[in-house]
N, C-alpha and C positions, 0 to 999 in steps of 0.2 A: 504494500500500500504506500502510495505516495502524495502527500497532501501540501502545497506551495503553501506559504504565509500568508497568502492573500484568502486560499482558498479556508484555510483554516480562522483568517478572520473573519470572510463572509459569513461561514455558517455558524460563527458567533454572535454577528451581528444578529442571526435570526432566532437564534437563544435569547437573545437580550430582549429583542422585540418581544416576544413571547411571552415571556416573563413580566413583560411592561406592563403586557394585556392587549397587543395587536394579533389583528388577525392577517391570514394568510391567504392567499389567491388559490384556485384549486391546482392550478399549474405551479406556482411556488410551494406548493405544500408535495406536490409530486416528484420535484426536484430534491427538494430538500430530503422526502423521504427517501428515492431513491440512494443520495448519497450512504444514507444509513445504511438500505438495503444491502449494497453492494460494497459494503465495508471500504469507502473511501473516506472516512473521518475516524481520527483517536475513537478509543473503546466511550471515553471521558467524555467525548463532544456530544456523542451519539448518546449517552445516557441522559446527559444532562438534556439534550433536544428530548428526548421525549418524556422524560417529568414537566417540562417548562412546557410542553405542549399540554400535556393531561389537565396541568393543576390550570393551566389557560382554561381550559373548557372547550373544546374542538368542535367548530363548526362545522352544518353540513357538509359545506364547500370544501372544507378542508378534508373532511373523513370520505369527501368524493376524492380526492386528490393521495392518498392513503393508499385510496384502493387503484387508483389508477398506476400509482407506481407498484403495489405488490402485482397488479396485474400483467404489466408487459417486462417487470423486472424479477420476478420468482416465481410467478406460476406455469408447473408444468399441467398439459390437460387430457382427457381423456375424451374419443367421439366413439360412443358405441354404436351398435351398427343395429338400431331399430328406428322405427319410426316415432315410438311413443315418448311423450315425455317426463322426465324424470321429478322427481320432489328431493329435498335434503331436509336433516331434520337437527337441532344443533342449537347449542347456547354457548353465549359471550365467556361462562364463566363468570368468576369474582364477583359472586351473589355472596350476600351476607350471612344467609342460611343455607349453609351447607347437606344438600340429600343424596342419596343413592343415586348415583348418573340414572337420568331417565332418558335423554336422546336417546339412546346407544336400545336397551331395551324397546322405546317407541318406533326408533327405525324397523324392527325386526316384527316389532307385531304389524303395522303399517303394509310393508312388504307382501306377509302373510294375507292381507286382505286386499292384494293384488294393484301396489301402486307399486312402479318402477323408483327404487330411493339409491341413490346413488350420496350416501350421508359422509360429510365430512367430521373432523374431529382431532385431539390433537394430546400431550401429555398435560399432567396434573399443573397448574400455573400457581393459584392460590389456595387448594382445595385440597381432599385427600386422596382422589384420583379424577385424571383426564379420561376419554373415552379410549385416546389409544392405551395406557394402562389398564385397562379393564379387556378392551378386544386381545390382547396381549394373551393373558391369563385366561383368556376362553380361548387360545389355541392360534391368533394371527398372528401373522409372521413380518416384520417391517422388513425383512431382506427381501423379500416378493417385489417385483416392481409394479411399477403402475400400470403395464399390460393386464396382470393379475387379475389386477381392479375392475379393469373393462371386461374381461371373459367373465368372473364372477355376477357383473351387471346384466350383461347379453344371455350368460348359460340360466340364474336365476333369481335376477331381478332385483338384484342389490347386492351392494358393494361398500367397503370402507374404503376411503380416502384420507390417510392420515395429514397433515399437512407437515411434518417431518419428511415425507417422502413430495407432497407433489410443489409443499413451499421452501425446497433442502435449502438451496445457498444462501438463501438470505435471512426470511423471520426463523425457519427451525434454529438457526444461530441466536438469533438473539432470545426467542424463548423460554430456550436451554440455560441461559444465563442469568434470565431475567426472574424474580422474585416480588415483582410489584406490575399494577396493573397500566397497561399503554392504552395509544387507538391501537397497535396491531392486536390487541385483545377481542376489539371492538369490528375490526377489518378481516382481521384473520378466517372469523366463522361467516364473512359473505362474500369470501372470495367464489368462485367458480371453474374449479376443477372439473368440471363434468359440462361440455358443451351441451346438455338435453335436457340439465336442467332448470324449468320452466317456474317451480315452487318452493318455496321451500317456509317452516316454519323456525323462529329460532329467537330463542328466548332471551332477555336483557335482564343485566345486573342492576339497573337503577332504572325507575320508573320513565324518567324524562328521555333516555335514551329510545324508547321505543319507536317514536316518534320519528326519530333521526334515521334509526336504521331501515325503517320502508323507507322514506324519502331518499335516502341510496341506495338503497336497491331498486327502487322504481328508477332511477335517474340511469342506474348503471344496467336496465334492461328486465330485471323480474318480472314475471307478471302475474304474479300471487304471493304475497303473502301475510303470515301472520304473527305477530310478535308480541308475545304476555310476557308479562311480570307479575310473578305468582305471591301472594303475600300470606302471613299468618295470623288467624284473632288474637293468636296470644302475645304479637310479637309488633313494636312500631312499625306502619308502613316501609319505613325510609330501609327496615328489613325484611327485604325477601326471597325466591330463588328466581332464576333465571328459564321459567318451564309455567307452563300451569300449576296451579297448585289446589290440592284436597283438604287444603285446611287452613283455606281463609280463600277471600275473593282474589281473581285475578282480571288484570287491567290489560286490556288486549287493544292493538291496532293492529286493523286488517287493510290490506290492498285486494283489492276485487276488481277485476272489470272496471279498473283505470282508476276507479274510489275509494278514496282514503277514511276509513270508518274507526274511533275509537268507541268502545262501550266495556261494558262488564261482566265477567261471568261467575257463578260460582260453582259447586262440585253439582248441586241443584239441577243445573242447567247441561250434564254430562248425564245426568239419572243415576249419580253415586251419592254417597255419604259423607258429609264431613269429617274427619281424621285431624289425629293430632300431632304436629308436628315431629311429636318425636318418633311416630311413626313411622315416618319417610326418612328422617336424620342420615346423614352419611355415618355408616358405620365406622368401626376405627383405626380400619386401612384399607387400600385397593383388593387385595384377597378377599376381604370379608365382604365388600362392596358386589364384584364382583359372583359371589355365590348367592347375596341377597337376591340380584335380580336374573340371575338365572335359574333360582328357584321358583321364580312367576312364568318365566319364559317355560320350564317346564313340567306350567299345570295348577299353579299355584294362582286360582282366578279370585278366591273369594279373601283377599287380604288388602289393607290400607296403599302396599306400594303395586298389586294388581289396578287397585283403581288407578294409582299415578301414572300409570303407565299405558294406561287404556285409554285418559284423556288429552294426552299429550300423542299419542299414535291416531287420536280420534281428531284432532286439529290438524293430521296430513293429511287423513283421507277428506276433511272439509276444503280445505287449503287447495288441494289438487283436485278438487271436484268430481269423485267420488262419492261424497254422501255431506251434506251439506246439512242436512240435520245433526247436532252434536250427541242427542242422545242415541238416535239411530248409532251413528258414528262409531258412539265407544262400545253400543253392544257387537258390532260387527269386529272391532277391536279385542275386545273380551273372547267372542269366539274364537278366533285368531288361535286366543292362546289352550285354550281348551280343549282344540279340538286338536293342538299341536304343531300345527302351521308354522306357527311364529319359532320354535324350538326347530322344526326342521329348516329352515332359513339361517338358521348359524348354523347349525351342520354345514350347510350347502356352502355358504362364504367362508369357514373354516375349511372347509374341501380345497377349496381351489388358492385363498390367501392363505391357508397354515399352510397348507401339505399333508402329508402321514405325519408329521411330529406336531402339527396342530392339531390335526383331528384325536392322535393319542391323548393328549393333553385336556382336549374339551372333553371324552370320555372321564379321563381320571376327574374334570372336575364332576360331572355327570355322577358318580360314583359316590362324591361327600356327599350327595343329595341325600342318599339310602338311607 
């Protein structure tokens, strides 16, 4: 790496700016990201730009200009080879209330009830496991390349997309390093790795955010989606997770057919129960994590994180237009898992992204179930 005086003072001056309280053009926010990307500034400059960005408060324009540089400057993509279009399903992370990953389980019952999900995801940032830590220990393989991903999506109908593999040289660097929350936190779960697809749901760490993240996705091409911030009765709003939530209301904007709608749901409005948070609680590591919800995945319908995960699977098939009713939604969700659907759909993406030493490995967890 080699950075001139000049260059190294420029991208100070937009430290300073930042830090002022100015804001950024979406093209100078894409440069400047960039630079990060591609590791053309000190480790020091690059940290310091992005706390001075965060504690700013980042503008749409700006977290357009984010994604525009992770887009032509790290992301690798995949084009499978059908016609139909794909949904992703995925949270920001660095929600206050820490639960049992439910993307990763929602992807799979989802799937199950026949939408093509092509779901990103990434390692643990603030939490006790990320989605790739979890797909891990049920048997995926991160040495698999991203061909994998696309024969798993085409052969059946979903796929993992870790962004350690399809975003490697630049954010999987900084992520791996990083211990506090950025935009690429914010960026990172709506990049687009998967050219088909069209929906995707994906949940926010603070309420005001929700807002932001359809308005870039709409700007950067979406054309559906929906995005809650799940909250708890027991617990202040300003605390919640990043998913629907069974145990308190959640605050949702949707993108539909070009319109931007905010309103409210509660578990009510799924045909579930309300639940108590410590019921969904992230257990007290990725292992244990891990077995909780593959214990629903096979067969475990009538439990507090069965419901978690029927109504967050039940917001793709609405999302992708599927079934637009949500209580419909989450029974067809629930079936999913009952009928075993959803558990045969990790087999399948363990088949083809683990290998034989995945698939061993998902057995052996299969096994603690007993």
């Amino acid at each position: 790496m080699y950075c001139s005086e000049e260059d190294l003072r420029e991208f100070g001056r937009v430290i300073t700016s930042l830090g002022e309280g100015h804001h950024l053009s979406r093209l100078q926010t894409k440069e400047a990201y960039g630079q990060v990307i591609l590791n053309l500034q000190p480790e020091l400059q690059q940290g310091a730009f992005l706390a001075a960005h965060l504690l700013k408060g980042p503008t749409t324009a700006e977290l357009c200009g984010v994604w525009d540089a992770l887009y032509e400057y790290d992301t690798a993509t995949i084009s499978p080879d059908f016609s139909e279009a794909c949904c992703d399903i995925v949270g920001t992370g660095s929600d206050a209330l820490k639960t049992v990953n439910v993307s990763t389980p929602a992807a799979f019952i989802a799937a199950a009830c026949g939408v093509k999900v092509a779901k990103k995801g990434a390692r643990l940032v603030t939490g006790v496991s990320g989605a790739t830590d979890i797909m891990e220990i049920l048997g995926f393989s991160l040495e698999k390349p991203l061909a994998a991903a696309q024969e798993a999506l085409e052969q059946h109908g979903i796929c993992y997309l870790p962004g350690e593999i399809f975003l490697k040289s630049g954010w999987a660097r900084l992520i791996r390093s990083m211990r506090f929350t950025s935009a690429f936190n914010i960026i990172g779960p709506l990049t687009k790795p998967c050219a088909k697809t069209t929906s995707i749901v994906i949940g926010a760490y603070a309420a005001p955010l929700c807002e932001q993240i359809v308005s870039i996705l709409q700007e950067t091409g979406m054309q559906a989606v929906m995005s809650p911030y799940g909250m708890s009765d027991r617990h202040e709003p300003s605390l919640g997770i990043d998913e629907v939530s069974v145990c308190g209301p959640t605050r949702m904007v949707e993108l539909h057919e070009g319109k931007v709608t905010t309103y409210t749901l509660t578990p009510a409005d799924f045909g579930v129960q309300q639940h108590r948070y410590s019921d969904i609680a992230s257990r007290q590591d990725a292992r244990a994590n891990a077995q909780a919800l593959l214990a629903v995945l096979a067969g475990q319908v009538e439990t507090p994180l069965a419901d978690l995960f029927a109504v967050n699977a039940a917001c793709a098939l609405r999302v992708h237009g599927v079934e637009r009713d949500l209580k419909k939604a989450t029974a067809m969700a629930k079936e999913a898992v009952a009928s075993g659907g959803a558990l045969d759909k990790v087999r399948q993406l363990v088949a083809v992204q683990g290998g034989e030493a995945g698939t061993v490995r998902l057995k052996e967890r299969l096994a603690e179930l007993a």
